[in-house]
C-alpha positions as CSV (number, residue, x, y, z in Angstrom):
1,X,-221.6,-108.7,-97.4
2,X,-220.4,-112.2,-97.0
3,X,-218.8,-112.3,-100.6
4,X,-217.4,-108.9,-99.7
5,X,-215.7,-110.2,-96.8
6,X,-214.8,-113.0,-98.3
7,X,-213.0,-111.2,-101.2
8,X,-211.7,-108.4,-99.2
9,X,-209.9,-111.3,-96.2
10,X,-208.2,-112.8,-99.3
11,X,-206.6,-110.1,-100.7
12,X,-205.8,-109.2,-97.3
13,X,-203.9,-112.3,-97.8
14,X,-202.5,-111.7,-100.7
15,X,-200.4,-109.1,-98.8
16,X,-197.1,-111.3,-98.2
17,X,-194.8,-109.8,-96.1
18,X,-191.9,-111.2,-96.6
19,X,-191.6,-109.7,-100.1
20,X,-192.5,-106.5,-98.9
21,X,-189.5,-106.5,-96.7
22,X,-186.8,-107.9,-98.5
23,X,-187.6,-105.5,-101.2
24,X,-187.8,-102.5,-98.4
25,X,-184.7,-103.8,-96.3
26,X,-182.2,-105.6,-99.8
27,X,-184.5,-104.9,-102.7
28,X,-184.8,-108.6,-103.3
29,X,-187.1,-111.4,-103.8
30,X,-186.7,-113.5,-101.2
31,X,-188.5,-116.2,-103.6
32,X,-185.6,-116.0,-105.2
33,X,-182.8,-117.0,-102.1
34,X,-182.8,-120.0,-99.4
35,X,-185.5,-122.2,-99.4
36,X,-187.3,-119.8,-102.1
37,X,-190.6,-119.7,-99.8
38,X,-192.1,-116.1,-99.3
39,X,-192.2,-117.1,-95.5
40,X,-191.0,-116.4,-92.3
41,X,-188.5,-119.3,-91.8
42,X,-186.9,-118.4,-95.2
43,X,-186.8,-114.9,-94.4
44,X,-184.5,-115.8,-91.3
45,X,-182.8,-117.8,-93.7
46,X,-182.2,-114.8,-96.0
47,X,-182.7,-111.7,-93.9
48,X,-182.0,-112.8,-89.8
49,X,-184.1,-112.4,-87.4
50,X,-185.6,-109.0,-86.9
51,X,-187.1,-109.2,-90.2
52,X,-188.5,-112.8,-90.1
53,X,-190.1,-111.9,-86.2
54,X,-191.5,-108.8,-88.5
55,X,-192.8,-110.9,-91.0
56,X,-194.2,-113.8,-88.8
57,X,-196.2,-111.2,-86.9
58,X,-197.5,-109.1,-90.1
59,X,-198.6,-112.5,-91.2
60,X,-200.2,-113.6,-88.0
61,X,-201.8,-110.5,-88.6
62,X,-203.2,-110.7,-91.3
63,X,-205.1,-113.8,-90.5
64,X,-206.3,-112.0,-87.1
65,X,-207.6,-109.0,-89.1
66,X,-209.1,-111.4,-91.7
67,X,-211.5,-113.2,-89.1
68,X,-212.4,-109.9,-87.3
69,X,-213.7,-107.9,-90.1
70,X,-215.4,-111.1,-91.4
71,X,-217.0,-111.1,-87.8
72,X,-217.7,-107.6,-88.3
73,X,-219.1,-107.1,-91.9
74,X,-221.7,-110.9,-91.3
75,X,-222.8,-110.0,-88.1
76,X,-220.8,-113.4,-87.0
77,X,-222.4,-115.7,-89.1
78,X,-220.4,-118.9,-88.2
79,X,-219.7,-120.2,-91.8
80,X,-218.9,-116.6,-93.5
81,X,-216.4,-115.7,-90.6
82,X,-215.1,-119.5,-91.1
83,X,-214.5,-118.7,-94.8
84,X,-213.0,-115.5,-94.8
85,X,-210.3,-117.5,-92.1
86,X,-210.0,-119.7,-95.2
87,X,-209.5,-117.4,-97.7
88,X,-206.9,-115.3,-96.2
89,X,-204.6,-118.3,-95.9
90,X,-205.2,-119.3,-99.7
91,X,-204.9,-115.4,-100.1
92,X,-201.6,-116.2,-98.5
93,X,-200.6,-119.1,-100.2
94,X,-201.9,-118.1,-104.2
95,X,-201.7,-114.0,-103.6
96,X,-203.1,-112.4,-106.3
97,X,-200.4,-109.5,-105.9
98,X,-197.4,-111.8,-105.9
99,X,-198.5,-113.9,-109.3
100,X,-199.7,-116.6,-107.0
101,X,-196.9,-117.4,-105.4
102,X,-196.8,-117.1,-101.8
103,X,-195.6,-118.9,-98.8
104,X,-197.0,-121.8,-96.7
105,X,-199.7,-119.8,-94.6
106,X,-198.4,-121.3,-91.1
107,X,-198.3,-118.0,-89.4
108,X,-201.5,-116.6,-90.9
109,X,-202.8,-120.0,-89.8
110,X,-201.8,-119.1,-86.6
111,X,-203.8,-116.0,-86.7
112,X,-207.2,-117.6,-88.0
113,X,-207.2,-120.0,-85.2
114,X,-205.6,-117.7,-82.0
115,X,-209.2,-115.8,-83.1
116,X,-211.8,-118.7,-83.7
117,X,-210.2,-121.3,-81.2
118,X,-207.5,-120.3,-78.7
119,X,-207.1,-123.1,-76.8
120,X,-207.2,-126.6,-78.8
121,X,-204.9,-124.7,-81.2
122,X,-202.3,-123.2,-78.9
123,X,-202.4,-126.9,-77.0
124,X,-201.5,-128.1,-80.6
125,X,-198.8,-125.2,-81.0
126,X,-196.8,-126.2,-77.7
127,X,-196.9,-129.8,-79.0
128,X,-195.3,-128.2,-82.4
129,X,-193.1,-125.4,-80.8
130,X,-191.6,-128.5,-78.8
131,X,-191.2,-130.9,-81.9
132,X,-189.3,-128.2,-83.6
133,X,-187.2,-127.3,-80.6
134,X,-186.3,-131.2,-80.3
135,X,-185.7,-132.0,-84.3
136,X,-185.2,-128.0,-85.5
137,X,-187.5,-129.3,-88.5
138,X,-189.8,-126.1,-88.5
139,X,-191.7,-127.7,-91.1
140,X,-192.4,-131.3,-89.3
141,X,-194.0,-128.7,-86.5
142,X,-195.6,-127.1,-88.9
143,X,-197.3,-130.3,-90.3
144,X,-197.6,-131.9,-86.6
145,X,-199.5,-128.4,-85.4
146,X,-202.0,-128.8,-88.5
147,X,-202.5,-132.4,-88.1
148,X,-203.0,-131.9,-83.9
149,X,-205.7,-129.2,-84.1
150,X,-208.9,-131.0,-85.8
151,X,-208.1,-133.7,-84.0
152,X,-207.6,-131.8,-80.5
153,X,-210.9,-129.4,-81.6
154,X,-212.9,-132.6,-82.3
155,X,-211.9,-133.9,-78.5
156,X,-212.6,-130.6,-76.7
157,X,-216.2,-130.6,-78.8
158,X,-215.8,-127.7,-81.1
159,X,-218.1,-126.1,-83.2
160,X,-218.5,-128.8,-86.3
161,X,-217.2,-125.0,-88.8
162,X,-214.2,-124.9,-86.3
163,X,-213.9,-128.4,-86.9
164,X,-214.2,-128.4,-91.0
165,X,-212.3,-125.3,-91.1
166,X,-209.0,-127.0,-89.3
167,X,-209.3,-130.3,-91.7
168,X,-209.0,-127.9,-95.2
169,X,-206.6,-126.1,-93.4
170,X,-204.1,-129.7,-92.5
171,X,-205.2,-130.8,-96.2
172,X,-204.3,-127.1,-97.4
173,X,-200.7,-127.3,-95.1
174,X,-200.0,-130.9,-96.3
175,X,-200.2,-129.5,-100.1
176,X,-198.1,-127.0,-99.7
177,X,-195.3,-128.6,-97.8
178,X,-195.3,-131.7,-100.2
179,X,-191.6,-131.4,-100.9
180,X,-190.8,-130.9,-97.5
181,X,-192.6,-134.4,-96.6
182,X,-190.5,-136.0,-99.4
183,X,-187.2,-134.7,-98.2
184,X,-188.3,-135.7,-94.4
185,X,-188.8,-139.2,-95.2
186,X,-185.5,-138.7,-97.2
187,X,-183.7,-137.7,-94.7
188,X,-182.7,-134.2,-96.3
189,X,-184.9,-131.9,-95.0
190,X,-183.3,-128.4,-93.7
191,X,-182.9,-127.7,-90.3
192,X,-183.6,-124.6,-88.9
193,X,-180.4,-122.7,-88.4
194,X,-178.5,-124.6,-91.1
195,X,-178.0,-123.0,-95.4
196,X,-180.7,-124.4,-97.7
């Protein structure tokens, strides 16, 4: 059952939302406008706001529902549940369904952790949610909130799976939004509300 779970949270993943509704609401790719990630952020960029508040919470989700049946179908084991968290967001990330190219797995991130550890990561999240309110840089929040919650988890004494789980996922987060750190330092990264 723990394979099955395993398997069955990442193709959950693999479901990415954003190309679901920009084929449904334009019949586009949204891969294929803005910033060219199959995330929320670009689809406000590409499709306003209704649809990127759709998308964000579909994602979100997605990473909630991944956790839960892992829960469910392991009888809680600790490490299973942990890895299904794990592979939803690489479901996310590398989806099966979308030829492996998905978004950044911030919102399904979200999800994982609102389920496994509430507090450390929404303390995190306001610390984000406030950097990107200040700078507008949603991906800077995006990399401060990954960074934050090991570190915050490991203070409020966490369960050491918690823990491991929220160090893959800042290593997985840092991967994925390597050009974004390059055009940060730069100088040219896009702010939120401004064309790609």
């Amino acid at each position: 059952m723990i394979v099955l779970s395993i398997v069955l949270s990442y193709l959950l993943g693999s479901l990415i939302f954003s190309l679901i509704v920009g084929k449904i609401l334009r019949g586009i790719d949204v891969r294929q406008h803005g910033s060219g990630n199959a995330g929320a952020t670009n689809t406000l960029r590409v499709l306003g706001l209704v649809p990127a508040i759709i998308v964000f919470t579909l994602d979100m989700l997605k990473g909630m529902a991944a956790v839960l049946l892992g829960d469910w179908l392991t009888g809680g084991e600790p490490w299973a549940v942990v890895a299904c968290g794990l592979a939803v967001i690489v479901g996310h990330n590398w989806p099966i369904l979308f030829s492996f190219r998905g978004g950044k797995g911030i919102a399904t991130t979200i999800g994982v952790v609102a389920v496994l550890s509430f507090v450390p990561s929404a303390i995190a999240g306001a610390v984000a949610i406030g950097s990107i309110f200040i700078t507008r840089y949603v991906s800077l929040g995006s990399l401060i909130f990954t960074t934050l919650m090991p570190i915050i988890a490991a203070i409020m004494g966490e369960p050491i799976e918690i823990i491991t789980l929220k160090i893959v996922i800042l290593i997985l987060a840092a991967y994925r939004h390597r050009a974004n750190i390059q055009r940060l330092i730069k100088g040219e990264e896009h702010k939120l509300g401004a064309k790609s």
